[in-house]
Each structure stands twice: as structure tokens, then as C-alpha cells.
C-alpha positions in Angstrom: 0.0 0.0 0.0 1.2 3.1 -1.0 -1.1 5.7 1.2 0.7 7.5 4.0 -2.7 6.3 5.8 -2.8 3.4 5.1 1.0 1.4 5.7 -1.2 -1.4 7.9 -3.8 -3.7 7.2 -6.0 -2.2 10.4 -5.1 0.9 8.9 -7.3 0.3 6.1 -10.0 -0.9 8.3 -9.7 2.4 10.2 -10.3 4.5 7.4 -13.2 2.4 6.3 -15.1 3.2 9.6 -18.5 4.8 8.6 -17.9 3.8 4.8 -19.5 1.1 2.8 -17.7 -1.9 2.6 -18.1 -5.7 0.8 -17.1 -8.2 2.7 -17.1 -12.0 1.2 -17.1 -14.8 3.8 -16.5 -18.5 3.5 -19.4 -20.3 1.4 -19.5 -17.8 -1.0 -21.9 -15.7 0.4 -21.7 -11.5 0.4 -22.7 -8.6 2.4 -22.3 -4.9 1.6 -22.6 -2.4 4.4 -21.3 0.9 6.7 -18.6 -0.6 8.5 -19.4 0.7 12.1 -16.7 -1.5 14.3 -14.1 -4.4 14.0 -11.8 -6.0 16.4 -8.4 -7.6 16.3 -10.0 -11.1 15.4 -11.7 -9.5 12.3 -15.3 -9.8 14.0 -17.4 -6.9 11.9 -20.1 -4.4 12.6 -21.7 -3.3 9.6 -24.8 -0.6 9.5 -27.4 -1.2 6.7 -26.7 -4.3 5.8 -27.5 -6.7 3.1 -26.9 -9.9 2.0 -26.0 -10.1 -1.8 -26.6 -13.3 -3.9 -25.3 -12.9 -7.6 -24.8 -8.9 -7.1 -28.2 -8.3 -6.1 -30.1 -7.6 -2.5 -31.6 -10.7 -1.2 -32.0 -9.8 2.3 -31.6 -6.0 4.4 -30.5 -5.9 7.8 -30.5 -2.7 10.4 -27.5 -4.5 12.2 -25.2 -7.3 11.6 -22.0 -8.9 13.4 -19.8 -10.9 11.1 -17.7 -13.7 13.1 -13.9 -12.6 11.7 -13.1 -16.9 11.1 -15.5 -16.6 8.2 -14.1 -13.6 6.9 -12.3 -14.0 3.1 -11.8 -10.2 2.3 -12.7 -6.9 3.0 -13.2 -4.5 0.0 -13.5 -0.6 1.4 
């Protein structure tokens, strides 16, 4: 990574707080939301959730905790 703001991976995370992020977990399944919170074990807090299938909403969600062990990537 290149950003001054950016030189670690919680960095990134930081900067993300209060953005929309995708996150893609383990089974293939997606969520898109405002990252709110995360920890050092990658557990997520995401605002506005919802649960993609093929690019598309499938489900909303006010509030949603994502368990950091199923966590594949984290797209700010």
C-alpha cells in the first residue's frame, strides 16, 4: 500500500469506519454495508446491511455482526 494512511492492514479498516464496505465470507456468500466497528479477530459491525446473492439484494439488515473466522476479504 502506498497511502501514508494506510501502511497497515487495520489501517485500512480504520479508514473504512463509517464507509461502505463488501465483505465476502467462506461459502461464497456477500454482504455490503457501513462498517461501524471491528476488532483484532476481524469480528465486523456493519450498518445497513445486506446480504448479496449474484450482485443483487436478497435480504436488508439494520445490524449485523460478522464472526472474523469466516471472513475472506474486505473491500473498502
Amino acid at each position: 500500500m502506498n497511502t501514508p494512511n494506510a501502511s497497515r492492514p487495520f489501517d485500512l479498516l480504520s479508514n473504512a469506519i463509517g464507509k461502505p464496505v463488501l465483505v465476502e465470507l467462506k461459502g461464497n456468500v456477500s454482504f455490503r454495508g457501513n462498517l461501524k466497528a471491528f476488532d483484532v479477530h476481524m469480528n465486523l459491525v456493519l450498518e445497513d446491511a445486506e446480504k448479496l446473492e449474484d450482485g443483487h439484494t436478497k435480504n436488508k439488515y439494520g445490524k449485523l455482526l460478522l464472526r472474523g473466522d469466516n471472513v475472506l476479504f474486505i473491500s473498502p
